[in-house]
C-alpha positions, 0 to 999 in steps of 0.5 A: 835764076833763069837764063836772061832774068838777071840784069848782068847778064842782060846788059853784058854780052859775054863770050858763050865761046868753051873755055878751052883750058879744062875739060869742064867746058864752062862759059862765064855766063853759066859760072857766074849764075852758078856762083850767085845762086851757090851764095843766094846773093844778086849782082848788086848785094856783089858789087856792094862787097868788094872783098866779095866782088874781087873773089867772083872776078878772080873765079870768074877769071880762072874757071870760066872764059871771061876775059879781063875786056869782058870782067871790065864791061860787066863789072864796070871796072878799068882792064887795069883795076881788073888785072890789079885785082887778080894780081892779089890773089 
């Protein structure tokens, strides 16, 4: 997948600022494409599997800096309904 090809990524500006709480200096962008390809799925075929849309958004959450304004945005989610999210896990 090439950078800017995938429609999240066009329509969500994420924060490219490093995650300052590893060593691994990923950004959510960089994850999420990574994490799309890892499983051979779109965007969309996520959004369509929620038990598989709330995992993405719990790592997403947890290995990138995304923050929960920016998994909202993207995932077209309330702040709240993504923090009840993470609170599953």
């Amino acid at each position: 997948m090439k950078d800017g090809n995938h429609p999240w990524i066009k329509s969500v500006n994420l924060d490219t600022t490093l995650f300052a709480r590893t060593e691994h200096n990923i950004n959510s962008k960089t994850y999420l494409e990574q994490w799309l390809l890892d499983r051979n799925i779109s965007f969309a075929e996520l959004n369509q599997d929620i038990k598989l849309r709330n995992q993405a958004i719990f790592e997403l959450r947890q290995n990138s800096n995304c923050t929960l304004k920016r998994l909202s945005i993207a995932f077209g989610l309330s702040e709240s309904t993504i923090s009840k999210i993470l609170k599953q896990f």
